[in-house]
C-alpha positions in Angstrom: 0.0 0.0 0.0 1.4 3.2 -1.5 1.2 6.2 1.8 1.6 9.8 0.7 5.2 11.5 2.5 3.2 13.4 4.7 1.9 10.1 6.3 5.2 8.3 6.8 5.5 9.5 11.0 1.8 8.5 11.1 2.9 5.0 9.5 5.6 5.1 12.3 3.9 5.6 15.3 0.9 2.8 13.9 3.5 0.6 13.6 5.3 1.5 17.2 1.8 0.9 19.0 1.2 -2.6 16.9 5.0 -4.1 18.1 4.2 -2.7 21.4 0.3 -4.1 21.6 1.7 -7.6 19.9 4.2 -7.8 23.5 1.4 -7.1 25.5 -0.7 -10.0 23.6 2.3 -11.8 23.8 2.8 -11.6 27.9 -1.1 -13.1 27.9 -0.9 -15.4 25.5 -3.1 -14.2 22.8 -2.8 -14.5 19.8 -1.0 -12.1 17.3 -0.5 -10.9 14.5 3.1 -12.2 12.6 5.7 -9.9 12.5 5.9 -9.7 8.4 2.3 -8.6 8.5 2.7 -5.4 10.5 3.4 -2.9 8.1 0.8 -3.8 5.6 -1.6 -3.7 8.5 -0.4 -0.5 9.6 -1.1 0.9 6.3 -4.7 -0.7 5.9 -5.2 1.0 9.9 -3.9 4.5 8.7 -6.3 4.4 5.2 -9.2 3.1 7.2 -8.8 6.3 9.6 -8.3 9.1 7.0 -11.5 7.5 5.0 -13.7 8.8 8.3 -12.4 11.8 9.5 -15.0 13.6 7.7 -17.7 11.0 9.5 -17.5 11.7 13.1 -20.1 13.3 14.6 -19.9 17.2 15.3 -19.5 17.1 19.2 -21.8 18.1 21.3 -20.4 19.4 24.2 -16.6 18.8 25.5 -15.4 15.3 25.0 -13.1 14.4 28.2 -10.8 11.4 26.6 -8.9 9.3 29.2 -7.6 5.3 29.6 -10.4 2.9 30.5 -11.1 3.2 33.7 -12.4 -0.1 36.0 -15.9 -0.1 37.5 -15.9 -1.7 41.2 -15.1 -5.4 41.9 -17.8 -7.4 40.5 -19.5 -4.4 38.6 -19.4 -3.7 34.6 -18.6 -1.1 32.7 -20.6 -0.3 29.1 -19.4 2.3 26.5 -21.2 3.3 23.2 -20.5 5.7 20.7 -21.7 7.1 17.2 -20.1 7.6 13.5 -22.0 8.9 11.4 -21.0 8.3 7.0 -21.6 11.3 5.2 -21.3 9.9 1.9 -23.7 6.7 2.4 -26.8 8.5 4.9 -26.2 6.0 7.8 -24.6 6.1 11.3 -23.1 3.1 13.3 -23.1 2.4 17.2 -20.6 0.5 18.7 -21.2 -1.0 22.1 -18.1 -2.7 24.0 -18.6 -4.5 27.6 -16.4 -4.9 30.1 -15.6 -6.3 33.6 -13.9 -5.1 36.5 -10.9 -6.8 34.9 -11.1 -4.9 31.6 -11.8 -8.5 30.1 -14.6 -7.7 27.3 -17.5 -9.8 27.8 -19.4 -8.0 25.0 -19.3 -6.3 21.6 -22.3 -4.6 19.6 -22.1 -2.9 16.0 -25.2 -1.8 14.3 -26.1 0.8 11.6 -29.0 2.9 11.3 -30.1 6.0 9.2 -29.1 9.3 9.8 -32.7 10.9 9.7 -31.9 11.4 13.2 -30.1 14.7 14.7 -26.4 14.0 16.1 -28.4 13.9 19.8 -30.5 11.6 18.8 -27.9 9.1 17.6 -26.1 9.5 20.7 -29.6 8.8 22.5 -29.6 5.8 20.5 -26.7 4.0 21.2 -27.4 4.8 24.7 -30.7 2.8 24.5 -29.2 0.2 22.2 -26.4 0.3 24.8 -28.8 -0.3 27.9 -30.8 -3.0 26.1 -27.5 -4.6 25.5 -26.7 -4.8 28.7 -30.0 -6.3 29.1 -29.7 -8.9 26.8 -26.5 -10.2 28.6 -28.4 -10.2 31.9 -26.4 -7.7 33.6 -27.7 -5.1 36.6 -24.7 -3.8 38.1 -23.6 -1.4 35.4 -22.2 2.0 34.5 -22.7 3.5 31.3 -20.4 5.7 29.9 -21.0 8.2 26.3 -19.5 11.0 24.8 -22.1 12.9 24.2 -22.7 15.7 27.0 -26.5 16.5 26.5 -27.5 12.6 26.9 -25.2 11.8 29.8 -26.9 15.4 31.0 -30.6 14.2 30.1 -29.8 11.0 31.9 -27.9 12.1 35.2 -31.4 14.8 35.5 -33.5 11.4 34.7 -35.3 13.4 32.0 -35.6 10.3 29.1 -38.8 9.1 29.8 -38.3 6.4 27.3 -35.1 4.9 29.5 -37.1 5.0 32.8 -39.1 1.9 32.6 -35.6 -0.1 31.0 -33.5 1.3 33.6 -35.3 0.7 36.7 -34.4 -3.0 35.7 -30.8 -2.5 36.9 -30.0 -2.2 40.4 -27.3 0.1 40.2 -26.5 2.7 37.6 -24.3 5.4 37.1 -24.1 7.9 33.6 -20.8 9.5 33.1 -19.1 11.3 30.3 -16.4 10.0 29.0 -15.4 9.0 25.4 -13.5 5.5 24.4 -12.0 4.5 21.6 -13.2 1.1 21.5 -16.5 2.2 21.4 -15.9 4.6 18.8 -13.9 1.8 16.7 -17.2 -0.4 17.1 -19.2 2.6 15.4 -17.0 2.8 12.9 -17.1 -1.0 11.9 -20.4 -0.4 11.1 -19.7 1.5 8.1 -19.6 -1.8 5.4 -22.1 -3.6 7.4 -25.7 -3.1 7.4 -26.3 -6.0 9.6 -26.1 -5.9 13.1 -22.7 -7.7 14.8 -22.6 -9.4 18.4 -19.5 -10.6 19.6 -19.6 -12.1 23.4 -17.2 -15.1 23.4 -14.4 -13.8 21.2 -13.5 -10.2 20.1 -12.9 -9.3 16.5 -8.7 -8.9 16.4 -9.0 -5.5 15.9 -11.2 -4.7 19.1 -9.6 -7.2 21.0 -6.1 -5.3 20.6 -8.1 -1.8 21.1 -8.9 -3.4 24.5 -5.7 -4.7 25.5 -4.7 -1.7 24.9 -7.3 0.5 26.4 -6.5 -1.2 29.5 -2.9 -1.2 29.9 
């Protein structure tokens, strides 16, 4: 894969988080990509981000990015996040679950239309999000989104559409922060109109975003 010369310290540092995400995998005995692969990959990483970096979603209020942080012992942690494609009218969510451990338990990708207004996505994936967590028969459970007027509608209890859903859990917390595996989940969305579970094994890529989330 032909990169542009502006691109070539972009390739580098791709490439110094792969080698450094494959030792980590390594030290757990994962499974990993071969060394011979790397570059390649790195390049097929760095085209796959430029092609959506007119796709995000205009933020609504002041994103606060930071390292996965671990719920309480015995608690889970839930992320979701929206990407919305321009060029083909649809958005993706991207759910990711997670123990106290960090271990991923749980993986949603879905795409809808965007008829919807950016807040409206993000309200979305929070409900898609919730009923997730749901489905997996969780109750102890933070959420966690980007999107500052939804955590803000939530925290004030004001989505009347949530309440019934939410009273299921026994404890719940809404916090703002954003996460990148969540946000890689939205974006695999993008050549897949069908909506993707994972629970027992993690697609390679989100499994390294994990590991590395975590570490």
């Amino acid at each position: 894969m032909q990169i542009k010369e502006n691109y070539r310290a972009e390739i580098f540092v791709i490439i110094a988080w792969m080698l450094w995400n494959r030792r980590n995998a390594l030290r757990l005995n994962l499974q990993v990509q071969p060394l011979n692969c790397i570059s390649s990959l790195a390049g097929s990483y760095l085209q796959e981000f430029l092609d959506v970096q007119d796709q995000t979603p205009t933020a609504t209020g002041p994103s606060l990015p930071q390292q996965w942080q671990p719920p309480n012992e015995n608690k889970f942690k839930v992320n979701f996040d929206v990407a919305v494609f321009k060029s083909c009218n649809q958005a993706g969510l991207g759910v990711i679950v997670q123990d106290w451990r960090g271990e991923a338990i749980g993986a949603l990708s879905t795409s809808v239309p965007t008829a919807q207004t950016v807040v409206e996505l993000e309200a979305l994936a929070c409900c898609r999000a919730v009923l997730f967590a749901m489905e997996l028969g969780l109750q102890d459970v933070v959420f966690e989104g980007d999107s500052l007027q939804v955590i803000q509608a939530l925290n004030l209890d004001s989505t009347d559409h949530l309440t019934y859903i939410m009273a299921t859990f026994s404890r719940i917390s809404k916090l703002k922060h954003c996460n990148v595996v969540a946000d890689a989940l939205a974006k695999k969305a993008k050549n897949c109109r069908e909506t993707r579970v994972w629970t027992d094994f993690m697609p390679e890529d989100i499994a390294s975003l994990v590991i590395f989330d975590i570490h």
